[in-house]
PABAVEX-451719 format. One record per residue: x, y, z of N, C-alpha, C in turn. Coordinates in steps of 0.1 Angstrom, whole numbers, padded with zeros to 4 digits, always signed. Example, Ala and Ser with C-alpha at 12.3 -4.5 7.8 and 13.67 -1.06 7.14 Angstrom:
2
+0132-0057+0078+0123-0045+0078+0132-0033+0078
+0128-0022+0071+0137-0011+0071+0129+0000+0079
# end
This chain:
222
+0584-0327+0029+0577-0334+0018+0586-0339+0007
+0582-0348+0000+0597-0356-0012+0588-0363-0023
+0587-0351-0031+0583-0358-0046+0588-0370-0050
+0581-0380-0043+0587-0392-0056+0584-0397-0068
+0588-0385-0075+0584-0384-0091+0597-0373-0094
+0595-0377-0108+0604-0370-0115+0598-0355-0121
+0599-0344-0117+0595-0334-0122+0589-0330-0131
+0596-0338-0144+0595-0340-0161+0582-0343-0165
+0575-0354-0154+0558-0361-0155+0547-0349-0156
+0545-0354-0166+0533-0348-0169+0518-0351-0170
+0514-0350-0158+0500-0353-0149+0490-0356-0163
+0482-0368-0164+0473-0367-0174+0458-0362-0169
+0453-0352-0168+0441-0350-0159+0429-0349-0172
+0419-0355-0168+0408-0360-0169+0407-0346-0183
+0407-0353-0197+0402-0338-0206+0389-0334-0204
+0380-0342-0197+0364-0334-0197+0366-0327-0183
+0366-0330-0175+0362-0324-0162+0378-0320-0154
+0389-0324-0158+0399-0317-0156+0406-0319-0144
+0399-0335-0137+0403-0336-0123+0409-0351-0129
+0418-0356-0118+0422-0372-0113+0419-0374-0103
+0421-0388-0100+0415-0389-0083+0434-0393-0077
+0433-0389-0064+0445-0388-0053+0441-0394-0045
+0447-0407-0042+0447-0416-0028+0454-0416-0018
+0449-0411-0008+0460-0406+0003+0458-0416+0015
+0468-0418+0014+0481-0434+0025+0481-0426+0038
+0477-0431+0048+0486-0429+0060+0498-0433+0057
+0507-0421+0063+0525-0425+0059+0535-0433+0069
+0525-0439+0081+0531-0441+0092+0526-0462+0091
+0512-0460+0088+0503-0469+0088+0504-0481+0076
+0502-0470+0066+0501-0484+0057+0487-0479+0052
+0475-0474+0061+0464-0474+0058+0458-0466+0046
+0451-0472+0038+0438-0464+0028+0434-0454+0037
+0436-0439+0033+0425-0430+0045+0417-0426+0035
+0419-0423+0025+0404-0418+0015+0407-0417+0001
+0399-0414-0007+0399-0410-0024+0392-0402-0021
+0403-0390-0032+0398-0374-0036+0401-0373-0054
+0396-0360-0053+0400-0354-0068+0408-0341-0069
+0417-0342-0079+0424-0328-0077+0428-0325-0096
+0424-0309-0095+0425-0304-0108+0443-0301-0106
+0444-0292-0115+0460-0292-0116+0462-0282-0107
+0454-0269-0099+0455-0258-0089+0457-0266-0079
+0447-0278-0072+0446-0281-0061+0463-0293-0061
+0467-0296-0071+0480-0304-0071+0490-0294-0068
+0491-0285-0074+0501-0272-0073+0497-0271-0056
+0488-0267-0053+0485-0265-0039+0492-0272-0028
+0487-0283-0031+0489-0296-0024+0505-0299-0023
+0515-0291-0033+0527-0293-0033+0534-0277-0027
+0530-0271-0027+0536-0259-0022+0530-0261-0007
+0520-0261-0004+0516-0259+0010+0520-0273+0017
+0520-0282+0014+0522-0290+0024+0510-0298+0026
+0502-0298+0022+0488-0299+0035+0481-0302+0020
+0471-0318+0020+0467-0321+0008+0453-0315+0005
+0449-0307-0007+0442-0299-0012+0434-0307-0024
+0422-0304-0025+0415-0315-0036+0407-0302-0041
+0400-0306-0052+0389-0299-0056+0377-0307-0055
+0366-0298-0048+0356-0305-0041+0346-0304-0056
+0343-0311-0057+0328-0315-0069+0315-0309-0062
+0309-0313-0051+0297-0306-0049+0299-0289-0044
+0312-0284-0037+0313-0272-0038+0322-0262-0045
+0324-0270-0057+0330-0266-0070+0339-0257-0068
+0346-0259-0056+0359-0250-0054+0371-0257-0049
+0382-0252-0045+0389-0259-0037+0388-0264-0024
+0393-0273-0022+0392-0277-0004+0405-0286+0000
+0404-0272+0013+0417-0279+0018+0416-0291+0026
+0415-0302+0026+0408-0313+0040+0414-0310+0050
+0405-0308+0063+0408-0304+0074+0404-0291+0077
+0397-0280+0070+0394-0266+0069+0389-0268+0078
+0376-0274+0082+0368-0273+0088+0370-0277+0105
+0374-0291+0100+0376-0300+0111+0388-0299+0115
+0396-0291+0116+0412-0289+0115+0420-0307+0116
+0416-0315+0113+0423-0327+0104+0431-0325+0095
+0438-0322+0094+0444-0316+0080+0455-0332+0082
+0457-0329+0063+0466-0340+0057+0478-0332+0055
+0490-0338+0066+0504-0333+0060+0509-0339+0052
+0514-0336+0046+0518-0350+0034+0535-0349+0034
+0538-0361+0031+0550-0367+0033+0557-0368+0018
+0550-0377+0010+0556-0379-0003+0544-0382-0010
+0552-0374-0029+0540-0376-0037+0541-0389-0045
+0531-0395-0052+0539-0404-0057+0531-0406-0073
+0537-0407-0084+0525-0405-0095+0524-0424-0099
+0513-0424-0105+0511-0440-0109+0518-0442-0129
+0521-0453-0130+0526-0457-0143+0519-0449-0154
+0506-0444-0158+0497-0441-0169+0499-0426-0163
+0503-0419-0150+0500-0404-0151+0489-0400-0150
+0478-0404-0148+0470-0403-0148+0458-0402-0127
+0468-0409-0125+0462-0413-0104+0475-0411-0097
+0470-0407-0085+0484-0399-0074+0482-0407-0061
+0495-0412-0055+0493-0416-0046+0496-0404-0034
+0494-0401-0019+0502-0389-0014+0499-0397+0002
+0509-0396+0002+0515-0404+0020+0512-0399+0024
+0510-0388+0037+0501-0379+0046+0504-0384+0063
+0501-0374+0068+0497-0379+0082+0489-0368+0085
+0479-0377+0090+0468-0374+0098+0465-0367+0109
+0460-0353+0108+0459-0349+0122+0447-0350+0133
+0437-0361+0125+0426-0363+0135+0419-0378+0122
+0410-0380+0127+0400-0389+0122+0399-0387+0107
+0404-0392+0093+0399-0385+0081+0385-0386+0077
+0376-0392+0081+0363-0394+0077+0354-0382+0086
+0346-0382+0078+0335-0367+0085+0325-0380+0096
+0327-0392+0094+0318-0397+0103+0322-0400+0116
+0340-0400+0118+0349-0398+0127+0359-0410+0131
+0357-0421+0117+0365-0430+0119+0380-0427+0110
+0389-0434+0113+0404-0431+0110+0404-0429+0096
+0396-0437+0086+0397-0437+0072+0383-0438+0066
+0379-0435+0057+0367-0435+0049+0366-0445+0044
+0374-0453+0040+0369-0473+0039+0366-0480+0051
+0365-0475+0062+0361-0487+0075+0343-0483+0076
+0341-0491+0080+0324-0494+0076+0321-0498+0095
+0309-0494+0099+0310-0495+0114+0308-0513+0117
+0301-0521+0110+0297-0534+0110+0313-0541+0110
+0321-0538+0104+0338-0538+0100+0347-0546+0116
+0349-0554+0120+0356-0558+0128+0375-0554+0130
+0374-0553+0120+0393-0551+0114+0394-0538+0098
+0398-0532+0110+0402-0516+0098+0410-0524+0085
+0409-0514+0073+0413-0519+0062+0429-0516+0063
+0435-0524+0072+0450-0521+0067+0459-0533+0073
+0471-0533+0072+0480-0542+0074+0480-0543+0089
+0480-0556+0096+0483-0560+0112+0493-0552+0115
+0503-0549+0109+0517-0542+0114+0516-0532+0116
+0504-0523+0108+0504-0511+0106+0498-0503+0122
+0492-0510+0127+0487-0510+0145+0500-0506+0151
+0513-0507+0153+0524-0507+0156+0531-0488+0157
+0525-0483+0145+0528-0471+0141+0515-0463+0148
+0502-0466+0153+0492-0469+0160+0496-0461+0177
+0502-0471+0180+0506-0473+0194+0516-0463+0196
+0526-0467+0184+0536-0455+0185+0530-0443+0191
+0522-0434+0179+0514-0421+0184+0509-0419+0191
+0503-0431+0200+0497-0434+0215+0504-0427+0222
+0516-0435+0224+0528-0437+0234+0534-0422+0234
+0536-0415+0218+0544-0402+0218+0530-0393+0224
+0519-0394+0224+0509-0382+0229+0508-0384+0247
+0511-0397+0250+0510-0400+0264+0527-0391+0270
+0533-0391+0262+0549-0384+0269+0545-0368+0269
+0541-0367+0258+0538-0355+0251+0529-0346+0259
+0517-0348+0263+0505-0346+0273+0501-0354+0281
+0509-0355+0292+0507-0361+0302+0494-0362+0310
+0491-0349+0312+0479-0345+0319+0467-0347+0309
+0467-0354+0299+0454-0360+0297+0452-0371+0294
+0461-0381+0301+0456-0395+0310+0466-0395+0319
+0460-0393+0328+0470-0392+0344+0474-0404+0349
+0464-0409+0349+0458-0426+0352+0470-0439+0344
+0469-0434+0330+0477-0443+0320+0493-0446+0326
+0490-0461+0321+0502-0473+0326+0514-0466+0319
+0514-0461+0307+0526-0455+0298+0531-0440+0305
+0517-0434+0310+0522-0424+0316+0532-0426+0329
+0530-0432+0337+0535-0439+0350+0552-0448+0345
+0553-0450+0337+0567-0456+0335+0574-0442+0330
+0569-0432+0322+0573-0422+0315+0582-0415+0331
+0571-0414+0341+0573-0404+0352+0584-0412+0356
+0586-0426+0358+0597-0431+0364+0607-0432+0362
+0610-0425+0344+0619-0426+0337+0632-0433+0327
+0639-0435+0321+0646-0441+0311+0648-0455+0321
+0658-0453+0328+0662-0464+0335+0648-0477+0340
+0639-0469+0346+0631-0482+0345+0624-0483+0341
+0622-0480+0324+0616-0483+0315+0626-0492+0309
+0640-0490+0307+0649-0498+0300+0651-0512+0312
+0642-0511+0322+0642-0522+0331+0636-0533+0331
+0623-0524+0325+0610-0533+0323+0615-0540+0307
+0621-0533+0298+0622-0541+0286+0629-0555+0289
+0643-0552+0298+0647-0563+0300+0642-0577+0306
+0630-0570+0323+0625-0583+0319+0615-0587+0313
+0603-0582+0306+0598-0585+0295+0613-0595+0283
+0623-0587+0281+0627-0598+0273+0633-0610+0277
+0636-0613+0290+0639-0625+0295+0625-0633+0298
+0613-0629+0302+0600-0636+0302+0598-0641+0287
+0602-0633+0271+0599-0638+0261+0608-0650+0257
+0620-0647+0262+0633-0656+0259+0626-0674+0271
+0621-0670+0278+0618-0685+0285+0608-0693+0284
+0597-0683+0277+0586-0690+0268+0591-0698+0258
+0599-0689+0252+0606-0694+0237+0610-0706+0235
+0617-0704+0247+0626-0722+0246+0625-0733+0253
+0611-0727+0262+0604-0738+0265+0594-0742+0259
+0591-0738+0247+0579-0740+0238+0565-0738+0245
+0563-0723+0252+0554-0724+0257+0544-0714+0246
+0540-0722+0235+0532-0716+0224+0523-0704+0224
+0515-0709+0236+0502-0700+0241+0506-0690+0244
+0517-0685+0258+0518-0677+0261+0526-0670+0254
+0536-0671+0240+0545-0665+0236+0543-0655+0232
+0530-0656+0225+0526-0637+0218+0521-0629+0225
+0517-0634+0239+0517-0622+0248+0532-0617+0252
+0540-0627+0260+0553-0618+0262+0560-0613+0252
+0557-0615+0233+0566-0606+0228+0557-0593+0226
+0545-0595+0225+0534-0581+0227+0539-0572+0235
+0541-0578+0254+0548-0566+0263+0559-0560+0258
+0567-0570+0251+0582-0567+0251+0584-0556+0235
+0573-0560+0229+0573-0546+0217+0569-0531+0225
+0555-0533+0232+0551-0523+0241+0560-0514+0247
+0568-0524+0251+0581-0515+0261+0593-0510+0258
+0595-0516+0245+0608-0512+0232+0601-0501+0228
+0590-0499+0225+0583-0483+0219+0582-0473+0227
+0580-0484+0238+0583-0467+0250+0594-0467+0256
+0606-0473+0253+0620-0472+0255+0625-0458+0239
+0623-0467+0231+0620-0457+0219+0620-0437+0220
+0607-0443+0225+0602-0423+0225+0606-0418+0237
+0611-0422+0243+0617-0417+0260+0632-0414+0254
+0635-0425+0246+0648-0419+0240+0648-0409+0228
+0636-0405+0221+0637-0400+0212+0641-0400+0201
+0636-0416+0198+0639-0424+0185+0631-0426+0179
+0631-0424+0168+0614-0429+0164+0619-0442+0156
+0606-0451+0154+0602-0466+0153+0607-0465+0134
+0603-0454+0126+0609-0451+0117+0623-0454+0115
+0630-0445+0122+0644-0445+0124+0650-0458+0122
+0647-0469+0131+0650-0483+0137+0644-0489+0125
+0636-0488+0113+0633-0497+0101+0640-0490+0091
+0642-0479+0093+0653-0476+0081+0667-0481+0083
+0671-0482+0093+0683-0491+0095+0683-0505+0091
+0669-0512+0091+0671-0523+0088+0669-0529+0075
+0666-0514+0070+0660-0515+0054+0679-0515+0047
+0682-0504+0055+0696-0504+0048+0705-0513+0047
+0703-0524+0061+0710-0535+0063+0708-0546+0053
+0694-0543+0051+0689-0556+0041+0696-0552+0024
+0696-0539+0019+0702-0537+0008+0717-0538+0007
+0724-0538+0024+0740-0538+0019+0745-0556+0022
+0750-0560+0005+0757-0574+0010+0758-0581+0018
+0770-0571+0030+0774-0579+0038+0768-0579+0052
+0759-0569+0049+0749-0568+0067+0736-0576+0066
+0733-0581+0048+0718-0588+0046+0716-0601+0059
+0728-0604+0064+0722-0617+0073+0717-0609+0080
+0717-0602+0091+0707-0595+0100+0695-0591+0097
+0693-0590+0089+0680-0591+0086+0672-0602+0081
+0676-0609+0076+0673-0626+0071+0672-0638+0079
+0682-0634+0089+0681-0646+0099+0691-0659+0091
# end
C-alpha cells in the first residue's frame, strides 16, 4: 500500500457526525466501485490493515467491506483531495463490490456500458487471462486455457502471426477489418504477458518512464 499523501495532512472530518466520504477506484481499471464513509478509526484501519474499512451509518459500527461476502478491498494507494476533507483509495477487488453483484455500485442493470474508461476492459481481460493460467480446471474448455497448455513458444507464435495479419490490414487500408486483427493481437500479447510473468502494469510503467525522460519521449509520441 503507498500513501500518496504527505503524513503532515490533516483529514478534515465532518465536525457533526465525524465521518468523510472515501471513493474507492479500482486500481487496475480506472473504475468508480463505490462511495463510503469513514470516521478517523475506520481511516486508521483502513491504513494499517490493508483492506478498506468504513463506518457503516445504519449499523453504527465499523465495517470492513467484504466481511460478509469475502470481497474485500485491498487497497493500493491513499490519496487525500485539495480541501482534506474526501479520500480517494485505489483498491483491488476481490469479487463483485456491489451487494447486487455487479463490479461497482454506479452500473445500473438498464446501463449498456459500465461507468469507466474503454481501456480500462484491458486490465479486465488481464485478470481473465491470469485466473485462466492460474485455475485451469475451471474452464477446461477455454481458448486461453489451450494456448496456456501449449505453452510460451506457441503462444509467442500466435502473437506473431496475429501481428503480421494486423501489419497487412494496415497498409492495405483494409479499415473494417483492422480492429479486429489489432483486438487478437492485444489478446495474445496479454497472454504472452502472463505466461511470461509480466504484468501489463509493468509494460506502462516503462512507457510512462519513457514519456518523462527527454530523450526516450519519441517512443512514446510517435
Amino acid at each position: 500500500m503507498t500513501p500518496a499523501f504527505s503524513e503532515q495532512v490533516q483529514l478534515r472530518f465532518d465536525p457533526q457526525t465525524g465521518l468523510l466520504p472515501a471513493i474507492v477506484q479500482d486500481a487496475d481499471t480506472g473504475q468508480v466501485l463505490m462511495l463510503g464513509y469513514m470516521n478517523e478509526e475506520a481511516w486508521a484501519r483502513t491504513q494499517q490493515d490493508g483492506r478498506v474499512t468504513f463506518f457503516s451509518r445504519s449499523k453504527n459500527r465499523l465495517w470492513v467491506k467484504g466481511e460478509t461476502s469475502g470481497n474485500f478491498l485491498t487497497v493500493v494507494s491513499l490519496h487525500v483531495d485539495c480541501d482534506a476533507d474526501t479520500v480517494l483509495i485505489r483498491a483491488i477487488p476481490a469479487g463483485p463490490t456491489c451487494h447486487r453483484g455487479t463490479v461497482s455500485c454506479f452500473e445500473q442493470v438498464e446501463q449498456t456500458q459500465a461507468p469507466a474508461a474503454p481501456i480500462g476492459f484491458l486490465a479486465d481481460l488481464e485478470r481473465l487471462i491470469v485466473e485462466r493460467h492460474q485455475f485451469p480446471e475451471r474452464a477446461p474448455t477455454s481458448y486461453t486455457v489451450s494456448l496456456f497448455k501449449k505453452g510460451l513458444p506457441k503462444i509467442a507464435q500466435k502473437v506473431g502471426e496475429e501481428a503480421v495479419e494486423t501489419v497487412i490490414d494496415a497498409v492495405g487500408g483494409s479499415r473494417e477489418t483492422l480492429p479486429g486483427e489489432v483486438a487478437d493481437l492485444l489478446y495474445h500479447l496479454l497472454v504472452l504477458l502472463v505466461a511470461s510473468g509480466v504484468p501489463m502494469a509493468e509494460v506502462i510503467s516503462v512507457l510512462q518512464e519513457r514519456h518523462r525522460l527527454p530523450n526516450t519521449r519519441h517512443l512514446t509520441e510517435g
